[in-house]
VEXDREN-2710 file (C-alpha; in Angstrom, 1 decimal):
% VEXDREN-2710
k/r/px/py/pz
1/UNK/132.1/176.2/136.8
2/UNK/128.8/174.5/135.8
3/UNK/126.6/176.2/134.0
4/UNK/122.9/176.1/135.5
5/UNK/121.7/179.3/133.9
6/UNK/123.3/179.6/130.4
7/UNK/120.6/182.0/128.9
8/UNK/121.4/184.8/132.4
9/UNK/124.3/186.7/131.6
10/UNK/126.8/188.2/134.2
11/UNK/123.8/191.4/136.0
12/UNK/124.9/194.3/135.7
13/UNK/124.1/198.1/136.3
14/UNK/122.4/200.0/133.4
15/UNK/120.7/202.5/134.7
16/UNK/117.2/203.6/134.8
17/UNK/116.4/204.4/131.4
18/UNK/117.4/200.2/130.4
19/UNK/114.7/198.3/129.9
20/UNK/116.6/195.1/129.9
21/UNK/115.0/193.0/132.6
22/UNK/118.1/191.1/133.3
23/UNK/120.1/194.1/134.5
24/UNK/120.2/196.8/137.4
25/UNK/118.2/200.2/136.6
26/UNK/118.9/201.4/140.0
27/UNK/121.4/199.2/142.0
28/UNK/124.8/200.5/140.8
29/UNK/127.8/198.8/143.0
30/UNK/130.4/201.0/143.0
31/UNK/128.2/203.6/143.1
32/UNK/128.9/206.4/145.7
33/UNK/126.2/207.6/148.8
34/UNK/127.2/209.5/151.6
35/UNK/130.5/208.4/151.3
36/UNK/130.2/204.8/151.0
37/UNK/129.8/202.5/148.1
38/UNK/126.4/201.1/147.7
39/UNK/127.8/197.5/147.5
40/UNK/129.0/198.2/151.2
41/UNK/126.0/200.1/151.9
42/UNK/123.8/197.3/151.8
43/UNK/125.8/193.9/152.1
44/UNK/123.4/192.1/150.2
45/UNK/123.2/188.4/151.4
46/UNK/121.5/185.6/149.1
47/UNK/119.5/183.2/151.3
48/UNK/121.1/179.4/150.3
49/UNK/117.7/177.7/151.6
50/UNK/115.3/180.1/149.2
51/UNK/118.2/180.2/146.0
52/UNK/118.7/176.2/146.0
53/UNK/116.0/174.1/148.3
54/UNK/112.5/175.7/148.2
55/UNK/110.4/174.0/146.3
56/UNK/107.8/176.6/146.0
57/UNK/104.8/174.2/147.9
58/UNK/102.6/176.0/150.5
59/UNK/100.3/174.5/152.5
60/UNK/97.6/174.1/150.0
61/UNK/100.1/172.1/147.2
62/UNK/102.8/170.6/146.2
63/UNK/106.2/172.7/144.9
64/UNK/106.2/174.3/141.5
65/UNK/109.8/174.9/140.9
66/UNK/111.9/173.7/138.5
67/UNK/115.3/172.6/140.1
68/UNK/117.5/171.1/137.7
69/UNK/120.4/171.1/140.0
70/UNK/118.8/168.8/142.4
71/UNK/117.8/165.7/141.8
72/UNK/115.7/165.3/144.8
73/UNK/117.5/162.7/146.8
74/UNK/119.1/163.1/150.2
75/UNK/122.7/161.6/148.8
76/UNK/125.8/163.7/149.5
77/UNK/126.7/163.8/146.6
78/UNK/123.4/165.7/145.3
79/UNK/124.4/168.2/148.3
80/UNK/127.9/168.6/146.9
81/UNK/126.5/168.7/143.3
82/UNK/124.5/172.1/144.2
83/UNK/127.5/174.0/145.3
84/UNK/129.0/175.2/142.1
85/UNK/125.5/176.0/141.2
86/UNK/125.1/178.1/143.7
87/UNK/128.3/179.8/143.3
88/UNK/127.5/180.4/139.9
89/UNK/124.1/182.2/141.3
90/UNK/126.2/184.5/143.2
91/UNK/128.3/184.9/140.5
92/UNK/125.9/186.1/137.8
93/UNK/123.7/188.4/140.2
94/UNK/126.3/190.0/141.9
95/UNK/125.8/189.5/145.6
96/UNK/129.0/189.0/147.7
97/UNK/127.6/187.2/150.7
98/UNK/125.2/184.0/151.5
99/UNK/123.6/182.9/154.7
100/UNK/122.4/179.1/155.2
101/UNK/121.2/176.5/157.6
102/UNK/123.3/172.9/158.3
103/UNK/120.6/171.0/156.8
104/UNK/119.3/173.0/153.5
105/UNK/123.0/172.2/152.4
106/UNK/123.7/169.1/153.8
107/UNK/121.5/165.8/154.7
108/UNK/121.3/164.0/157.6
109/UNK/122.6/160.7/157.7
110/UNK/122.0/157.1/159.8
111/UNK/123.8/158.5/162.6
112/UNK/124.5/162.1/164.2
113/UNK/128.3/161.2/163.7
114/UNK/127.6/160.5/160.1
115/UNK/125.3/163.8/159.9
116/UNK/128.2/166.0/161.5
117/UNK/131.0/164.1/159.5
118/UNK/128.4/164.7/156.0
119/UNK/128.3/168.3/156.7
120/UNK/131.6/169.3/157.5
121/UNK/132.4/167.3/153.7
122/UNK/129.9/169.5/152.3
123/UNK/131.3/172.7/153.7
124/UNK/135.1/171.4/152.4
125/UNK/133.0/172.8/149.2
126/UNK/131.7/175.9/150.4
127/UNK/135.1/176.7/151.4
128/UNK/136.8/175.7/148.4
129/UNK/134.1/177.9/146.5
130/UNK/134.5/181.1/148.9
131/UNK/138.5/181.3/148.2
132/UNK/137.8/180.9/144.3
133/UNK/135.0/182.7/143.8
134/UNK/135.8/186.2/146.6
135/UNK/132.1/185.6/148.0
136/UNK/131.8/185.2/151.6
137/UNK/129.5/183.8/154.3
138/UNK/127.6/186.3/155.8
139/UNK/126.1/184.1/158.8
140/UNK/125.3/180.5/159.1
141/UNK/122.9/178.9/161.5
142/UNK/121.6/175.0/162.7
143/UNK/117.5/174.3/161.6
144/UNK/116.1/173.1/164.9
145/UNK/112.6/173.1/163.9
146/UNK/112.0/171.0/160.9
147/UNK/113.1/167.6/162.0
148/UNK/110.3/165.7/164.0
149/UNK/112.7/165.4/167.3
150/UNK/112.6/169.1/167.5
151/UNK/108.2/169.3/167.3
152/UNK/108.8/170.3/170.9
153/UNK/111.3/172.4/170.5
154/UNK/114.8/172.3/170.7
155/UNK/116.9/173.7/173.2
156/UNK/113.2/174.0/175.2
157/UNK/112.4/170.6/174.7
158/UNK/111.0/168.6/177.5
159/UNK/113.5/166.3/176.9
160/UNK/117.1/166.4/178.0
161/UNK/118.1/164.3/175.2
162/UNK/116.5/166.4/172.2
163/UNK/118.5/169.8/174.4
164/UNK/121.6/167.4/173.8
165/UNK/120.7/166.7/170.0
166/UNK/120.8/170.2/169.2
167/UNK/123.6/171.2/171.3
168/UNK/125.9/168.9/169.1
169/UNK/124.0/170.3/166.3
170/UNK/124.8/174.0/167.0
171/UNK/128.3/173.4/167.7
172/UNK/129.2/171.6/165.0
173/UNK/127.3/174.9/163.1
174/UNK/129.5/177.1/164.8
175/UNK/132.7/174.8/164.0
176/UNK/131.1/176.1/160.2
177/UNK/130.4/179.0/160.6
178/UNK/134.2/180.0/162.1
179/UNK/135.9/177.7/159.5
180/UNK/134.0/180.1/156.7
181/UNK/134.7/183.2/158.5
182/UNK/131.4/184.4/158.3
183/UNK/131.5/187.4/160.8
184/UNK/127.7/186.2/162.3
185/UNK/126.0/182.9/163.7
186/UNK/122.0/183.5/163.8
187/UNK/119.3/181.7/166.2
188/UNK/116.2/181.0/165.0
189/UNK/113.8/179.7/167.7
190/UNK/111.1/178.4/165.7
191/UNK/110.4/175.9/167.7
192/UNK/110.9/177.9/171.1
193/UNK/107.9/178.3/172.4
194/UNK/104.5/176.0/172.8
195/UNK/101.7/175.3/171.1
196/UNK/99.6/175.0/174.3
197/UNK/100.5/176.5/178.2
198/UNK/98.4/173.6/179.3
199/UNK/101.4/171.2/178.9
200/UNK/104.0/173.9/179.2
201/UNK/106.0/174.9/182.8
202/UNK/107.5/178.5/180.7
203/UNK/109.3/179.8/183.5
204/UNK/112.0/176.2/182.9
205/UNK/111.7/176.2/178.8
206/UNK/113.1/179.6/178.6
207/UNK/115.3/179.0/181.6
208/UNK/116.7/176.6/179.5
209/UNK/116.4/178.7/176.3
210/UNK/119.4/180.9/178.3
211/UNK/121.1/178.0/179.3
212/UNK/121.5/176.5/175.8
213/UNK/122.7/180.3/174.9
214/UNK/125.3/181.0/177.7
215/UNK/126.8/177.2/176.5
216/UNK/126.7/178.6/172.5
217/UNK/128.5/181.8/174.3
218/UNK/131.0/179.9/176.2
219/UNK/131.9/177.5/173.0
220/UNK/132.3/180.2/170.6
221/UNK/135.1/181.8/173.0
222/UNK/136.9/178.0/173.5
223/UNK/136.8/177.9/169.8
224/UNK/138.2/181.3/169.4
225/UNK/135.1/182.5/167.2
226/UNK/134.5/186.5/167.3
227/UNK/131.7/186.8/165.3
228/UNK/128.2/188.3/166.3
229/UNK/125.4/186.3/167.3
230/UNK/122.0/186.9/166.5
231/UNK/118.4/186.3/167.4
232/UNK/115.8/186.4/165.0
233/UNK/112.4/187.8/166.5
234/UNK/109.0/185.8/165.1
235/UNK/105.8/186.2/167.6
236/UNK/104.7/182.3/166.0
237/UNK/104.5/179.9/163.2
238/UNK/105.1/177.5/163.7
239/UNK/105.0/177.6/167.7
240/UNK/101.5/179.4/168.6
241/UNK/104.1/181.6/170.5
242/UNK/107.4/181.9/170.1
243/UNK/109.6/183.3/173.0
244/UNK/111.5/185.4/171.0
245/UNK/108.6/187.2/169.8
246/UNK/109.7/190.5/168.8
247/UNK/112.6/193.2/169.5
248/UNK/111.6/194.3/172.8
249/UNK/110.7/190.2/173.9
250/UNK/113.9/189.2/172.9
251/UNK/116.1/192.2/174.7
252/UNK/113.9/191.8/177.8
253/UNK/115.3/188.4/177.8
254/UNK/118.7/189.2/176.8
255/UNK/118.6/191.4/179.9
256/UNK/117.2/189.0/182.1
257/UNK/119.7/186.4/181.4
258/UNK/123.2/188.4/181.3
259/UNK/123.0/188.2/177.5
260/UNK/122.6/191.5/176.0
261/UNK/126.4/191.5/176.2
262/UNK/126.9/188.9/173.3
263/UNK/123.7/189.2/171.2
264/UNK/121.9/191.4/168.5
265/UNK/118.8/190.8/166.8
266/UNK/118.4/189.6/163.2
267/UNK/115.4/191.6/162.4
268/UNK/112.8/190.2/159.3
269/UNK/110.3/192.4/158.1
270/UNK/108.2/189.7/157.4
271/UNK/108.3/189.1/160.7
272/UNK/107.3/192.5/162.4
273/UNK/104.2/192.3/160.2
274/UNK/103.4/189.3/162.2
275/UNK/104.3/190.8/165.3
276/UNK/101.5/193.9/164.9
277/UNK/104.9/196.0/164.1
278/UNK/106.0/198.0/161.6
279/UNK/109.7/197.1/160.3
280/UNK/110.4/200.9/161.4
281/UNK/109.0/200.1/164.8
282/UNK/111.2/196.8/165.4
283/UNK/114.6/198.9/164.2
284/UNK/113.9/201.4/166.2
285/UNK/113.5/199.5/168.8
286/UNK/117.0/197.6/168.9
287/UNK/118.8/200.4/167.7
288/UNK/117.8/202.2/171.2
289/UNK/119.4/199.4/173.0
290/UNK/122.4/199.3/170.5
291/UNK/121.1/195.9/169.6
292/UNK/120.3/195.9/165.5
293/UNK/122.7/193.7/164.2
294/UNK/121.4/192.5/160.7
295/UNK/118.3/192.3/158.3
296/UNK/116.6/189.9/156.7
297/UNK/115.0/191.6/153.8
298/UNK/111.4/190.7/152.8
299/UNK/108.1/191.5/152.9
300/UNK/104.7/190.1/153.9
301/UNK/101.3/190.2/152.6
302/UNK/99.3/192.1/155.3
303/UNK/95.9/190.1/154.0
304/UNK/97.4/186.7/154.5
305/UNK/98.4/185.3/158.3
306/UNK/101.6/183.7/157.7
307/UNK/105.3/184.1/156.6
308/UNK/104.8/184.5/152.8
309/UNK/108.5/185.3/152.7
310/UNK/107.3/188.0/149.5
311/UNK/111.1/189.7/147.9
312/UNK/111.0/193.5/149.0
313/UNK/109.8/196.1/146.1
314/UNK/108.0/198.6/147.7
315/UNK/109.9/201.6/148.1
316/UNK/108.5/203.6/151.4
317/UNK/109.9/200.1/153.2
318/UNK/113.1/200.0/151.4
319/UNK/113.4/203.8/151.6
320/UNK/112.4/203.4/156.0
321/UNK/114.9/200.5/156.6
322/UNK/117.6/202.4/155.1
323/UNK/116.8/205.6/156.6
324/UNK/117.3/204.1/160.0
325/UNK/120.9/202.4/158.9
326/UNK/122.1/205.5/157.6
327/UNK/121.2/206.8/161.1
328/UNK/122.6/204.0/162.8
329/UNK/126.0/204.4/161.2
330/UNK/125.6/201.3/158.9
331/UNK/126.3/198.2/159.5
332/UNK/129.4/196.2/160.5
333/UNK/129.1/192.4/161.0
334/UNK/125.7/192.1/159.2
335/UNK/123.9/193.0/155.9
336/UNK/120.7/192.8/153.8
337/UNK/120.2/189.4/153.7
338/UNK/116.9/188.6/151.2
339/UNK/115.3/185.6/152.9
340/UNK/112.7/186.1/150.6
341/UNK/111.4/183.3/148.0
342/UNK/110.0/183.3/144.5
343/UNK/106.0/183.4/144.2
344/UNK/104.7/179.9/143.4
345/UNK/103.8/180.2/139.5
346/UNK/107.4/182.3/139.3
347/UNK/108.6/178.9/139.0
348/UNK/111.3/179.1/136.5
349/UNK/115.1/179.1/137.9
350/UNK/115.4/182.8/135.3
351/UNK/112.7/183.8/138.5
352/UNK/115.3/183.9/140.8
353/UNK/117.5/186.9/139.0
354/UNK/114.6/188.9/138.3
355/UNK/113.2/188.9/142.0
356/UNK/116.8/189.5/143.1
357/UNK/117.2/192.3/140.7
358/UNK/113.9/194.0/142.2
359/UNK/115.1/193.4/145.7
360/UNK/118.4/194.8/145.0
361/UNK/117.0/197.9/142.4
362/UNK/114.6/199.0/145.4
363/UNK/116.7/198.7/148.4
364/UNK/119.6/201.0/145.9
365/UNK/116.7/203.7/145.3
366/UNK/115.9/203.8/149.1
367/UNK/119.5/204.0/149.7
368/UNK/119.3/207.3/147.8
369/UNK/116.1/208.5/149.1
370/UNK/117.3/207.7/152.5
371/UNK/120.3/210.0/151.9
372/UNK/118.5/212.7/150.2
373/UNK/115.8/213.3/153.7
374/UNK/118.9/213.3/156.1
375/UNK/120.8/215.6/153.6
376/UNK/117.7/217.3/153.5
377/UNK/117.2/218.1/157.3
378/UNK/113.4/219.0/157.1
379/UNK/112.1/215.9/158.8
380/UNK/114.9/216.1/161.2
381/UNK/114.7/219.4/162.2
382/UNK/110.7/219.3/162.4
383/UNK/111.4/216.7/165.3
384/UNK/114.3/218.5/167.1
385/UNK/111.9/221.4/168.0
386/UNK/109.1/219.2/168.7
387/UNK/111.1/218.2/171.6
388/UNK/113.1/220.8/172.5
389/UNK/111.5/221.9/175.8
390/UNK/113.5/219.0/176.8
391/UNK/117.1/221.0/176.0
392/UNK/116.9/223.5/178.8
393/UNK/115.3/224.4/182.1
394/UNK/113.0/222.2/183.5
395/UNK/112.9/219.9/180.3
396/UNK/116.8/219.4/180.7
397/UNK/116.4/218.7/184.7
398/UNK/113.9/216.0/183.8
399/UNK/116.2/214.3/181.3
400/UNK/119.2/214.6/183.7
401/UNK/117.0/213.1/186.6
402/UNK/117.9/216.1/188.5
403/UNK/114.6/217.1/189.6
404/UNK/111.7/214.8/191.6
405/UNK/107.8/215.0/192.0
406/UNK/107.9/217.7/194.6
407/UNK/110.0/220.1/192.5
408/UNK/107.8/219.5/189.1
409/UNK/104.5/220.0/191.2
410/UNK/105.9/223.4/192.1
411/UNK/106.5/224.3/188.8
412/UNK/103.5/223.1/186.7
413/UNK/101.6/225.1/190.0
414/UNK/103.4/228.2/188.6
415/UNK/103.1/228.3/184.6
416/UNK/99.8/228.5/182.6
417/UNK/98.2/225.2/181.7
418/UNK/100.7/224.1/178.6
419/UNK/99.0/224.0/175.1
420/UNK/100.6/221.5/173.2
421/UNK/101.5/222.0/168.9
422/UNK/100.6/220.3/166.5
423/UNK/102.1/217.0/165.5
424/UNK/102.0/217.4/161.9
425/UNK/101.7/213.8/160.9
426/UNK/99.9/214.5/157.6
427/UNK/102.4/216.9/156.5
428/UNK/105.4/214.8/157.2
429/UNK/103.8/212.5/155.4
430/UNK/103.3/214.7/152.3
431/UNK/107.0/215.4/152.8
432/UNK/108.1/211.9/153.0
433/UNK/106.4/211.2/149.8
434/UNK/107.5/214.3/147.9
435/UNK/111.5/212.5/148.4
436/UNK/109.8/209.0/146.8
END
C-alpha cells in the first residue's frame, strides 16, 4: 500500500485523559452502548469527494489544499493512482465505510461510452481495494449538477436529451453501486429545481423528476439490486429552489408519486440549517413516516448563507441526532456518513485525521449521552404525562377517531374551561444540559 501519510500512525482509542491529537479520547470501537458496539452504532462513512478531490476554494479564492496524491489532471490513470491512497485513509482513521459520486473518482472522457467504460476501470479498483482492505461502500451516487449540460437540471431538464444523458449516467452508477455491494444508492437533486418560475412549467419538471425515479426503481429490480435508495433534502444552492427541499417536500412527493414505497431520505444537517430546520426537526420528521434512512454528518455556520460543509463537534447536535437513532432502533442500510470538509487554512493532508477524529470523538460522547437520557427516563416521562389526556376517555376516542364534532361539543359544553400546565421548556433544558 502507498504511503501518503507516513508521519499518521494507525488512530486509535486512548481515552479521555490522552492528549495525543492523533488518537480517539472518546470514540472507542468496540466499545459497548445499550447493547451494541459503538462501531455499529454509528457506521461512520468517509466522504471520497471531501477526503481526495476538494480543493479547499470557495467562492472568494482559489483551493488551499495540499494534494500530493493528485496531480491535477483528468487522466485515468491519476483516478486509479488515488485509490490506494484512499484506502490507506480509511485504513489509518478507522472508518469501515465510504460514499462517492461517479465523477469525484473517475473523469469523463471524449465520449459517454468512453466515460462509462473509464469508470467501471476505476471501480475494478475500488473493488479490488474493498476485498483487501474489509472496508465497504456505504452508498454511491451519479453528480448531475456540476457538468454544464446539467445547468438546467438533470432529470428536469428542458431537454429530453440531457433527461437521457443522466439516465445512462445513473445506471451505469447503480451497475457500481451493486457490483460494490454498497447496501444504498443516494439522489441528490441539486440541480432539480429553477433558478427562475418565469421560464419554468413546475407541474412537468417534477413530473419528470418521478418519472426519472420510477425508471431508477424499475432498473434496480431488472438488475437484481436490493439496496435503499435515498433522497437528500436541500431547499437551494445551487438551484434558487430545489424540489426536494426538505423532509416533509420530499415525502409529500414520494407520496404523490407512488414512491414512498422504495425511498428514504438522506438527511444533512447542513442542510436543515438551510431549510429554517433544526436537524432534530428534519429526523423527526422522516422518522414519523418511517422514512430516515441515513445521515450525512456536518454542520453549518448559522451566520453564513451557504453549505459550509463545517465537520460536526458540537456536542448538543451530536448528542440530538443520536438520541433520535437510539429511538428509532438504529440504523440498518445507512450510517453517519461525514460529508463534511476541512476549513480552508486547515490545508495540510494531517487536517483530514484531526477533523475526522473530532467528528468521530463527538458523535461517540453523544452516543453515550444519548443513552444516558433514555436510561434516564426523566425527559421521557415528563412528556408521557404531558400528553396523557390522550390515553383514556375522551383523549383516547379522539385518537382512535371514534368520536366526531357533535360528540366533542357535548363534552367540552359539560367540563369546566381546561387550564392547560406548564410546558417546562426551560427546565428540560436545564436537564438536557445537566447529561452534557
Amino acid at each position: 500500500m502507498s504511503d501518503y501519510f507516513p508521519t499518521i500512525p494507525k488512530i486509535k482509542y486512548e481515552g479521555a485523559d490522552s492528549d495525543n491529537p492523533l488518537a480517539f479520547h472518546h470514540y472507542n470501537p468496540d466499545e459497548v452502548v445499550g447493547g451494541k458496539t459503538m462501531r455499529d452504532h454509528m457506521r461512520f462513512g468517509a466522504a471520497y469527494w471531501h477526503c481526495m478531490r476538494n480543493g479547499l476554494g470557495d467562492p472568494f479564492g482559489e483551493g488551499t489544499a495540499l494534494t500530493p496524491w493528485d496531480d491535477g489532471s483528468a487522466r485515468e490513470a491519476n483516478a486509479i493512482a488515488r485509490v490506494p491512497v484512499f484506502f490507506e485513509f480509511l485504513e489509518k482513521i478507522d472508518i469501515d465505510h465510504y460514499c462517492f459520486h461517479d465523477r469525484d473518482i473517475s473523469p469523463e472522457g471524449n465520449s459517454l461510452a468512453e466515460t462509462h467504460a473509464i469508470f467501471h476501470r476505476v471501480v475494478d479498483e475500488f473493488e479490488k481495494f474493498q476485498k483487501s482492505s474489509g472496508k465497504k461502500l456505504l452508498w454511491g451516487t451519479a453528480c448531475l449538477f456540476s457538468h454544464p449540460r446539467y445547468a438546467q437540471g438533470a432529470s428536469t431538464s428542458p431537454s429530453a436529451d440531457v433527461f437521457s444523458y443522466a439516465a445512462s449516467q445513473v445506471k451505469n452508477a447503480i451497475d457500481a453501486t451493486h457490483r460494490l455491494g454498497a447496501p444504498g444508492y443516494t439522489f441528490w437533486g441539486g440541480r432539480e429545481g429553477y433558478g427562475s418560475l418565469i421560464n419554468t412549467d413546475m407541474k412537468r419538471e417534477v413530473e419528470h423528476l418521478a418519472t426519472f425515479l420510477h425508471m431508477a426503481v424499475d432498473y434496480a429490480k431488472k438488475i437484481g439490486f436490493t439496496g435503499q435508495f435515498y433522497i437528500e433534502p436541500k431547499p437551494r444552492e445551487p438551484s434558487t429552489h430545489q424540489y426536494d427541499s426538505d423532509a416533509a417536500a420530499c415525502l409529500n412527493f414520494l407520496r404523490e408519486f407512488n414512491l414512498l414505497d422504495h425511498f428514504k431520505l438522506n438527511l444533512e444537517t447542513n442542510h436543515a440549517t438551510l431549510a429554517g430546520h433544526t436537524m432534530e426537526h428534519e429526523m423527526e420528521v422522516a422518522i414519523a413516516a418511517g422514512a430516515l434512512g441515513s445521515v450525512d454528518a456536518n454542520r453549518g455556520d448559522e451566520l453564513l448563507g451557504w453549505d459550509t460543509d463545517q465537520f460536526p463537534t458540537n456536542l448538543y447536535g451530536t448528542t440530538q441526532v443520536m438520541l433520535r437513532l437510539l429511538k428509532m432502533g438504529g440504523f440498518t442500510t445507512g450510517g453517519l456518513n461525514f460529508d463534511a470538509k476541512r476549513r480552508r487554512e486547515s490545508h495540510e493532508p494531517e487536517d483530514l485525521f484531526h477533523a475526522h477524529i473530532g467528528g468521530m470523538d463527538a458523535f461517540a460522547r453523544g452516543l453515550k449521552i444519548a443513552h444516558k437520557i433514555i436510561e434516564d427516563g426523566r425527559m421521557n416521562d415528563f412528556i408521557k404525562v404531558r400528553y396523557d389526556s390522550f390515553d383514556s376517555g375522551i383523549g383516547a376516542q379522539i385518537e382512535s377517531k371514534s368520536t366526531n364534532f357533535e360528540a366533542l361539543d357535548e363534552y367540552a359544553q359539560g367540563i369546566t374551561p381546561p387550564q392547560l400546565a406548564s410546558g417546562r421548556q426551560e427546565r428540560l433544558e436545564n436537564l438536557f444540559n445537566d447529561y452534557l
